[in-house]
C-alpha positions, 0 to 999 in steps of 0.5 A, spaced: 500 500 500 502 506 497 500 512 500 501 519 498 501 526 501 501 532 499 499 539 502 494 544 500 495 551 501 489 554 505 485 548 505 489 543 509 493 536 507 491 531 501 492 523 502 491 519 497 492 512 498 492 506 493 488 501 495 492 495 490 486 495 484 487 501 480 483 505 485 485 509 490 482 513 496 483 520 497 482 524 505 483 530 504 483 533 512 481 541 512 485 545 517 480 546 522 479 538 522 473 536 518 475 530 512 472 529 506 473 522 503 473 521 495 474 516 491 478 515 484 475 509 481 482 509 475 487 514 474 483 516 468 477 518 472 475 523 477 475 523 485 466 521 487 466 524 494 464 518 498 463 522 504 464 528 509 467 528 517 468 532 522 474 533 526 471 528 532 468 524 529 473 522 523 477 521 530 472 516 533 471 512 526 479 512 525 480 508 532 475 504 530 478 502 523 484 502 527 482 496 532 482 500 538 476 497 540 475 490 537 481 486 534 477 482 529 483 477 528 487 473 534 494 476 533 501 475 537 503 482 535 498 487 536 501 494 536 499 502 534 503 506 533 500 513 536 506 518 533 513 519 533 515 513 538 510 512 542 506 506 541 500 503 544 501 495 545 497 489 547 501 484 552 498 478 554 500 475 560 501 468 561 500 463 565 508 463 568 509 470 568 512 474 574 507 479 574 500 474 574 497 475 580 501 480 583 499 488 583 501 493 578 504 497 584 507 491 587 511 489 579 513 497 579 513 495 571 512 503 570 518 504 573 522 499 571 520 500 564 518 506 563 511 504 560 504 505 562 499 500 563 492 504 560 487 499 561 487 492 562 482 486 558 480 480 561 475 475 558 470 480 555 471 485 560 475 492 560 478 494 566 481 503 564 485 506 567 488 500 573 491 503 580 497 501 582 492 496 587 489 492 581 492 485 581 494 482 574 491 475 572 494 470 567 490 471 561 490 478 562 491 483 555 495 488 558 494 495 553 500 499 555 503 506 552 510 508 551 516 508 547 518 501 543 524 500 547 519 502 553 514 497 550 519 491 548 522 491 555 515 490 558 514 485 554 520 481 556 518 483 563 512 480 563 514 473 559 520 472 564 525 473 559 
């Protein structure tokens, strides 16, 4: 997937992505936030605006899309990255981890790592924002915010290695 941006003086920004079947999908994003999103059928064709978003909204739907919510597939590296350097991670907690059954505030896995646990998922539950005093479980999904390095130190922390 190619995607290509370019600025628009007065207006905003465009992004115009190839979606790998001749067609592409363009967003262009107006300096005070609101989206429009097109699509060009070919390169011999005009852009049809599909539809128009605004800044909110096109942030909530773009969370969406990007498996904050629901992650549709099982997978053993779910990773987004927020910018720059910063990712929000998924770790699970196995059943040997040092961490299971112990507090967030007793692993001092924030302070050894320097990254945060934002929320916790266990089984269809979402516990947001854990204190220091809520105990990680084997089989618990750990959502964790901070830099890859951060990132991949916790993660070894909480497999043990």
């Amino acid at each position: 997937m190619t995607v290509y941006e370019s600025d628009l003086p007065g207006v905003g920004k465009k992004h115009e992505i190839d979606l790998g079947d001749g067609s592409q999908l363009v967003v262009v994003t107006h300096n005070e936030g609101r989206r429009e999103v097109f699509l060009r059928p070919d390169p011999e064709r005009d852009s049809e605006k599909l539809f128009e978003l605004s800044d909110k909204l096109a942030r909530q739907v773009g969370t969406i899309l990007e498996g904050a919510y629901f992650q549709p597939v099982e997978s053993q590296d779910v990773e987004t990255l927020l910018g720059g350097d910063t990712l929000l991670e998924w770790i699970d907690v196995g059943e040997e981890s040092p961490v299971a059954g112990v507090t967030l505030g007793e692993s001092d896995l924030r302070a050894k790592t320097g990254a945060s646990v934002v929320a916790i998922e266990r089984g269809s539950d979402v516990i947001p924002s854990p204190g220091a005093e809520t105990t990680v479980q084997a089989g618990d999904r750990l959502v964790v915010i901070g830099t890859r390095a951060d990132c991949e130190d916790f993660q070894s922390r909480v497999e043990g290695a």
